[in-house]
C-alpha positions as CSV (number, residue, x, y, z in Angstrom):
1,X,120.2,123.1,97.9
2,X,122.2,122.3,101.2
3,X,124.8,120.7,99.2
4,X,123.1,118.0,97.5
5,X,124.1,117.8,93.8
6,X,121.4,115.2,91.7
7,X,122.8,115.6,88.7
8,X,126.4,114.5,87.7
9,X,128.2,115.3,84.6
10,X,127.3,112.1,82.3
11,X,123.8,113.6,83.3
12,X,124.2,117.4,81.9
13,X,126.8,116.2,78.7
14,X,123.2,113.6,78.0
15,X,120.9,116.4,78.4
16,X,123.0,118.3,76.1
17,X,122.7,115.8,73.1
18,X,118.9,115.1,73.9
19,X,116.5,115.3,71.1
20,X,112.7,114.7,71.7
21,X,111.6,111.7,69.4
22,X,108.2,110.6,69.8
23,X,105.2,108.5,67.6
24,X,101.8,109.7,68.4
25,X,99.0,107.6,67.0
26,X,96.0,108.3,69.3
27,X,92.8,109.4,67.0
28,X,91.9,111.8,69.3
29,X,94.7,113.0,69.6
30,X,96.3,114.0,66.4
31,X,92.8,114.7,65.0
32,X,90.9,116.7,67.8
33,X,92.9,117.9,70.7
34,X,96.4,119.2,68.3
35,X,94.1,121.0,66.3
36,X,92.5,122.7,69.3
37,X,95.5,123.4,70.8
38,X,97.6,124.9,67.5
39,X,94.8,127.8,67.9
40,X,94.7,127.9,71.8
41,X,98.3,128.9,71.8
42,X,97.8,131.3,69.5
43,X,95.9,133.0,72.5
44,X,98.9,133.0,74.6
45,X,101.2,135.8,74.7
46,X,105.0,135.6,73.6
47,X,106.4,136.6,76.7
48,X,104.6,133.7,78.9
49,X,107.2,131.0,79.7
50,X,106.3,127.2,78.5
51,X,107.0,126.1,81.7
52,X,104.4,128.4,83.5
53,X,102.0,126.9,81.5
54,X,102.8,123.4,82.9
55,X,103.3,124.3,86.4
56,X,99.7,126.5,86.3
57,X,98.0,123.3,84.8
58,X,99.8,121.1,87.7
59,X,98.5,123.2,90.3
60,X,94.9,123.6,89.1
61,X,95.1,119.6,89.8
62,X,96.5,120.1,93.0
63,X,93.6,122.5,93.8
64,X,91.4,120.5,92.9
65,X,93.0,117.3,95.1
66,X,92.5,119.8,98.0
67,X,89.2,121.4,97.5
68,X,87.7,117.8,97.0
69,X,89.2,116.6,100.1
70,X,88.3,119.5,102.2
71,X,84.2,117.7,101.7
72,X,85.4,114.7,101.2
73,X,88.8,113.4,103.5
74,X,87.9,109.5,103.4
75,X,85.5,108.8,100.4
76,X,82.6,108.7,102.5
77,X,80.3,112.0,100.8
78,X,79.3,109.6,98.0
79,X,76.7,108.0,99.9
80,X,75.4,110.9,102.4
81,X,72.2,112.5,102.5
82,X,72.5,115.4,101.2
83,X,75.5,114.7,99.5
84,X,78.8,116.0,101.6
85,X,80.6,117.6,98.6
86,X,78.8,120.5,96.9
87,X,77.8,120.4,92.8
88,X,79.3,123.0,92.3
89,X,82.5,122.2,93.2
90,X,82.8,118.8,90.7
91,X,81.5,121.9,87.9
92,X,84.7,123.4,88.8
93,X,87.3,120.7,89.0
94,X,85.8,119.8,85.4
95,X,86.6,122.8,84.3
96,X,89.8,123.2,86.3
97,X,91.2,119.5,85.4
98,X,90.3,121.0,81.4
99,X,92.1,123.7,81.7
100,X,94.6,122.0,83.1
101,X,95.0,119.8,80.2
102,X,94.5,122.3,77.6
103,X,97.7,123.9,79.5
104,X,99.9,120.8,79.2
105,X,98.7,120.4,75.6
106,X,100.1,123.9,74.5
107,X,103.4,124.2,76.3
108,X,105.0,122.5,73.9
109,X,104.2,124.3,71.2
110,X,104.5,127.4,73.2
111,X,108.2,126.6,73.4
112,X,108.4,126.0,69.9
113,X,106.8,129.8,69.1
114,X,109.2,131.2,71.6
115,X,112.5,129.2,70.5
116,X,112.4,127.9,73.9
117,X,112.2,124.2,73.6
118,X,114.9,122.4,75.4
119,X,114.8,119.2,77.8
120,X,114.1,120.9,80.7
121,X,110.3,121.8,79.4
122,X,110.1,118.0,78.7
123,X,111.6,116.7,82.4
124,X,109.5,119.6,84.1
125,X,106.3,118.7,82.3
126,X,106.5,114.6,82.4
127,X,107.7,115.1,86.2
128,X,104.8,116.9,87.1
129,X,102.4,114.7,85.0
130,X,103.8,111.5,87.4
131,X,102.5,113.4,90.6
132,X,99.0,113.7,88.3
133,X,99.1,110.5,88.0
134,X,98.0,109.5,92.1
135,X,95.9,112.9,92.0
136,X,93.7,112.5,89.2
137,X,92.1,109.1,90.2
138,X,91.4,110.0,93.6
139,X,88.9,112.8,92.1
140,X,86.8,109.9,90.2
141,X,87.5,107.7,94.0
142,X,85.5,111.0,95.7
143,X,82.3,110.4,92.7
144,X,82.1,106.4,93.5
145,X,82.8,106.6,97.4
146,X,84.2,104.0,99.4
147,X,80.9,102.3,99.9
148,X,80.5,100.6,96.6
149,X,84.7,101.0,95.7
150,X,86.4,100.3,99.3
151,X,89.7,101.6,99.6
152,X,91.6,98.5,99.1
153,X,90.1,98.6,95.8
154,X,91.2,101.9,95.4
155,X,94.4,101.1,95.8
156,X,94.7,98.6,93.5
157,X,93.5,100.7,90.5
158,X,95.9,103.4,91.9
159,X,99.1,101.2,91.2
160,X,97.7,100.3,87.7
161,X,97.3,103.7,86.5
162,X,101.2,104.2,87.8
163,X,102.3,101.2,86.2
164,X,100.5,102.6,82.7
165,X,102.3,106.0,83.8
166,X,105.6,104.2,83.9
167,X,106.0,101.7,81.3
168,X,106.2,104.1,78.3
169,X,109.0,105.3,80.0
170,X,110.8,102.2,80.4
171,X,110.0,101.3,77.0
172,X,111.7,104.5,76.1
173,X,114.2,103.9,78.0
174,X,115.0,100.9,76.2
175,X,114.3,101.8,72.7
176,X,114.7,105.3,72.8
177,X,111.4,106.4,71.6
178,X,108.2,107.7,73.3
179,X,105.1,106.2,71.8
180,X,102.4,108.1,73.4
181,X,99.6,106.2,74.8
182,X,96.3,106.7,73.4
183,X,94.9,106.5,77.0
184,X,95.8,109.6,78.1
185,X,93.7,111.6,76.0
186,X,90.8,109.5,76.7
187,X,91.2,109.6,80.2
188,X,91.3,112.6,80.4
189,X,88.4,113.4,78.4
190,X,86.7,110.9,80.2
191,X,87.4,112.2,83.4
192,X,86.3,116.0,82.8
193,X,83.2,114.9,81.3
194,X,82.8,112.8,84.6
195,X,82.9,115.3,86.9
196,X,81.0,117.7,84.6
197,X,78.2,115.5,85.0
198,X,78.3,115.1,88.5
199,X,78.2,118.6,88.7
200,X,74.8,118.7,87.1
201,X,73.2,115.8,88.1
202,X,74.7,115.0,91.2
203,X,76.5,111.7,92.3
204,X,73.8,110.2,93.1
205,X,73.7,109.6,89.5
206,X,76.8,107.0,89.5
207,X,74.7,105.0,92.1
208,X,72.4,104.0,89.1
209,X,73.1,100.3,88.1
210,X,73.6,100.1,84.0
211,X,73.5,96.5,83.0
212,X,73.0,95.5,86.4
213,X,76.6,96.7,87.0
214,X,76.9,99.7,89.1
215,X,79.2,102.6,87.3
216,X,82.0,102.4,89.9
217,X,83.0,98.8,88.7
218,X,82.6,99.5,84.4
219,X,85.0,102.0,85.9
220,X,86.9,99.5,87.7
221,X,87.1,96.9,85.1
222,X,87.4,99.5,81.7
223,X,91.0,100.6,83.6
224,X,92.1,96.9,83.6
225,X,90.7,95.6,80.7
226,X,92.5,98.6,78.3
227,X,95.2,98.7,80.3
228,X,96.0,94.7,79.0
229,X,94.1,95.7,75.3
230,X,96.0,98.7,74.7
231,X,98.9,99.3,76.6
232,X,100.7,96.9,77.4
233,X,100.7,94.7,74.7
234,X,101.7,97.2,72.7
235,X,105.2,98.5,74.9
236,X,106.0,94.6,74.5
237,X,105.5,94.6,70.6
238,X,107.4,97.9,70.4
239,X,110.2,97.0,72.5
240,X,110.8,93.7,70.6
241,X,110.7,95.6,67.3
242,X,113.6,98.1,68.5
243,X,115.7,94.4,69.7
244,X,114.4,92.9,66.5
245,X,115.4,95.5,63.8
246,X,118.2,97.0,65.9
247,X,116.8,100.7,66.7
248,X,117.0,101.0,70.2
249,X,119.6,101.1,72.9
250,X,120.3,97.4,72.5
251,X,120.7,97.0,76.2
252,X,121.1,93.8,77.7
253,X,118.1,92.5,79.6
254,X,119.6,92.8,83.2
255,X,120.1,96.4,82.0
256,X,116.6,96.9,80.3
257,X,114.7,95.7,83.6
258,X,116.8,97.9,85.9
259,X,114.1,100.3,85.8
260,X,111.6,98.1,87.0
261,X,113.0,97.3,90.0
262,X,112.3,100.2,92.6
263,X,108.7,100.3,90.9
264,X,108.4,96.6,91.9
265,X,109.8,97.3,95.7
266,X,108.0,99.9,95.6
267,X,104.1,98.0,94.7
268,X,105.3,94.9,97.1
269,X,105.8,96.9,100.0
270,X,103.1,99.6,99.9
271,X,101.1,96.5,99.2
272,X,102.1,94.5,102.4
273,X,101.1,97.1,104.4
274,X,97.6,97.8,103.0
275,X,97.0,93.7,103.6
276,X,99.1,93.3,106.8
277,X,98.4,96.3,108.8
278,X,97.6,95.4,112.0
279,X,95.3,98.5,112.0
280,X,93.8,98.7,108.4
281,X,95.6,101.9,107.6
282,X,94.2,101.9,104.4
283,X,90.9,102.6,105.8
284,X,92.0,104.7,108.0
285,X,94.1,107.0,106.3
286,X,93.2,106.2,102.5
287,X,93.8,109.9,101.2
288,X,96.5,110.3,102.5
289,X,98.0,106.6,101.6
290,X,97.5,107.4,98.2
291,X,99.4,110.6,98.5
292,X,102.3,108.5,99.8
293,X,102.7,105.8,97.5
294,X,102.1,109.0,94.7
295,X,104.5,110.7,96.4
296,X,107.4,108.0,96.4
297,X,106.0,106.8,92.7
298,X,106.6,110.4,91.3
299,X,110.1,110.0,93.1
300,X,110.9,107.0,91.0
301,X,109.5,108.5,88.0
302,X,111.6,111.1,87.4
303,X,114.5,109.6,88.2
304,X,113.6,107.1,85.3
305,X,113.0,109.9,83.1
306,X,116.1,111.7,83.6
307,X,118.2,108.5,83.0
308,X,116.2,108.0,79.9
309,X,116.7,111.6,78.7
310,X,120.5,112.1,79.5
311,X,121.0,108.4,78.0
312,X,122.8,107.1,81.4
313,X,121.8,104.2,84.0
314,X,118.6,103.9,85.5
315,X,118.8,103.5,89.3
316,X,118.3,99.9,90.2
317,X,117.1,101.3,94.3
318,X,115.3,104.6,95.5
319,X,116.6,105.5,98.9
320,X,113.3,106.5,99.9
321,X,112.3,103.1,100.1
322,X,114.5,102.9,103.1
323,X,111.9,105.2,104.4
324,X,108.9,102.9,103.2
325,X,110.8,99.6,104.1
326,X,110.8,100.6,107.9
327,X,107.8,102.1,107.9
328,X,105.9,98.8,106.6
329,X,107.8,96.6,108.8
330,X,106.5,98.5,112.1
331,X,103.0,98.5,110.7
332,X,103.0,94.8,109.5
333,X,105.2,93.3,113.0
334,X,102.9,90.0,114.5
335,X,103.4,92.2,117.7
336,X,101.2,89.7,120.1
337,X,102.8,86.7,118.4
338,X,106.2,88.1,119.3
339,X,105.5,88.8,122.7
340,X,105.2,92.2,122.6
341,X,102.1,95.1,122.7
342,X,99.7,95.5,120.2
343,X,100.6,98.0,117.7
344,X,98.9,101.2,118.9
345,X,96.3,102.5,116.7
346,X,97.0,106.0,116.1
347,X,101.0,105.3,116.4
348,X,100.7,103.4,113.2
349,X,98.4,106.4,112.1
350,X,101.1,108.9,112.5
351,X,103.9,106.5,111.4
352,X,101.8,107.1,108.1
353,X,101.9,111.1,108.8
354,X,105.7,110.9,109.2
355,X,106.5,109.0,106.3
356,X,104.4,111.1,104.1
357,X,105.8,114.4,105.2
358,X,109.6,113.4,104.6
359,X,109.0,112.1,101.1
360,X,107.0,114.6,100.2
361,X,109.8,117.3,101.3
362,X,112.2,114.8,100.0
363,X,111.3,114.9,96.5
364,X,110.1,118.5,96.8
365,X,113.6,119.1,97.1
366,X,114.8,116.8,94.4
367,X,112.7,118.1,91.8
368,X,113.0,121.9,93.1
369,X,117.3,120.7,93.1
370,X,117.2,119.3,89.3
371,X,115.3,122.0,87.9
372,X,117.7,125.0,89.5
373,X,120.8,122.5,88.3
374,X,119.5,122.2,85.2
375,X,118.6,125.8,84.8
376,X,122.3,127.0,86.1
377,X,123.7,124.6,83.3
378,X,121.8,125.8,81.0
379,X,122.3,129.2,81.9
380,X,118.2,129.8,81.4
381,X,115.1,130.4,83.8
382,X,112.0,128.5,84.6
383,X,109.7,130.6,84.6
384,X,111.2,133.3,82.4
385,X,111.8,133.0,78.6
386,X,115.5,133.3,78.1
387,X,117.2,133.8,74.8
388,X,118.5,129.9,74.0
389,X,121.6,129.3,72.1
390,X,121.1,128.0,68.5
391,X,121.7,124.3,69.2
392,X,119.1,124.3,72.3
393,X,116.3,126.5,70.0
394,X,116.4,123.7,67.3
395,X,115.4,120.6,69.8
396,X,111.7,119.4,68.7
397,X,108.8,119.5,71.5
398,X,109.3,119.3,75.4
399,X,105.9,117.9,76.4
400,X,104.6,114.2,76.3
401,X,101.7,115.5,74.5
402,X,103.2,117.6,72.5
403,X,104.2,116.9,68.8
404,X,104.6,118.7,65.5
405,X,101.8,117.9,63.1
């Protein structure tokens, strides 16, 4: 991988001692979707890699993003007459995004049937779920349109659903559990059924007001409001249990907030530019902002997870917010104050292309780099079931929604 190493040895020696612990509480979870999954799998052949399942689920998402966007590049089909993004294609990205999470539900336990569960099914499938994370909202952004939910708007709910992404894996981080959100499964739920129902009716059907509130804001505000209910309050509760009764890491604070730092830098400065650029680039170019900031989030991400998984120091900076920093100060300069040229329109349009292509082929090659280092130490395959050693075949579940019942 032209000579870049990302993983050291304190990294691989932690990977080697991981062990998947996890509490899963979510109703619908343990009650409906497990169940429905323990037979699903059952469908699955022997010889069909865990991992295969993730990265199939992952790029049915990714499909989707595109085939969406291809109607639909700034949010503007919501309100056109007739409507710019055919029904039929929110009836398949219902059925894709289901699929898709039928597929992350099962490769856990696909591992487990095959003897193949190790840590590199858990980083693969929770680093692929925080590039999901950007992608997922922007299909429910395409429903609404930018009319009634303007981009800047858009954004915002974009870096909560990170933040809700990110915290369990901080809090894990610090107390070395993963207490699955009951969110997810909701969300997801709530999102295929979404789309279904655009599909059949139309989204002119989320332009009906329901309590004089138009759908697009109840989306809006349920986002925040459960984020603050059932999130977060919770992650604080758990952490100071693990402090309290001494179960978790016991790091020190300046240690346990490490992790928020380059997710901090990173919501400041993507934030400065959406309010400061001397263009609007937000409205210009929402799509692909989104992708950006998902892009560098996802970067973050799984960097925090494999710092929580190999037990070693979570990076306190991301260099690609070296990238970001310049980038936002040549969109945000007070050029005329300064003495100098207003900033060019489409320059600060393709200062967005630029930035968006190196840290996507930046963290394409990170991921793609951790994975085949992982895999040489290992001495397994991705994609291909490989006899495990004894110690490997006994470690519990490798998927964040994946536990044994």
């Amino acid at each position: 991988m032209i000579g870049i190493k990302y993983l050291n040895e304190a990294h691989l020696k932690g990977f080697e001692k991981y062990k998947y612990n996890c509490v899963d509480t979510s109703v619908l979870s343990v009650y409906v979707m497990h169940p429905f999954w323990n037979k699903v799998v059952l469908l699955c052949p022997r010889w069909v890699a865990p991992n295969l399942l993730t990265f199939t689920g992952f790029m049915l998402t990714v499909v989707n993003f595109f085939l969406i966007g291809y109607y639909d590049r700034d949010f503007t089909a919501a309100t056109q007459t007739p409507h710019g993004v055919p029904n039929w294609v929110w009836l398949l990205a219902a059925i894709s995004l289901f699929v898709a999470y039928t597929l992350d539900g099962i490769d856990g336990k696909q591992a487990r049937r095959t003897g193949t569960s190790g840590p590199l099914g858990e980083l693969f499938d929770h680093g692929l779920d925080s590039y999901s994370a950007v992608l997922i909202p922007i299909y429910v952004f395409s429903i609404f349109g930018s009319h009634d939910l303007p981009p800047v708007r858009m954004f915002f709910i974009t870096l909560n659903v990170f933040l809700n992404f990110y915290l369990p894996h901080v809090e894990k981080y610090i107390t070395g559990v993963m207490f699955l959100p009951w969110g997810y499964d909701f969300l997801m739920w709530g999102v295929s059924i979404t789309l279904a129902i655009t599909g059949i009716f139309g989204a002119e059907f989320w332009q009906i007001p329901v309590f004089g509130m138009k759908p697009c804001h109840i989306f809006e505000l349920t986002l925040y409001v459960s984020a603050i209910i059932t999130s977060h309050p919770i992650i604080i509760t758990n952490i100071y249990k693990s402090y309290r009764d001494k179960t978790g890491k016991m790091r020190s604070f300046k240690e346990a907030i490490r992790p928020l730092v380059p997710l901090a830098s990173l919501f400041v400065l993507c934030t400065l530019w959406v309010l400061l650029s001397r263009n609007g680039i937000i409205d210009l170019e929402p799509r692909l902002y989104f992708v950006m900031c998902g892009t560098l989030f996802s970067n973050i991400c799984c960097r925090l997870i494999v710092s929580q998984m190999s037990d070693t120091r979570a990076d306190l900076w991301n260099a690609l917010l070296n990238l970001l920093c310049v980038t936002v100060t040549f969109g945000i300069l007070p050029y005329t104050a300064l003495g100098l040229p207003e900033l060019d329109v489409e320059f600060e349009r393709y200062l967005l292309y630029a930035l968006t292509f190196f840290v996507t082929i930046a963290h394409l090659h990170y991921g793609a780099g951790v994975v085949r280092e992982m895999c040489h130490h290992f001495r397994i395959r991705c994609f291909k079931i490989t006899p495990a050693p004894l110690s490997q075949s006994a470690t519990p579940v490798d998927g964040m929604e994946d536990i044994a019942l």
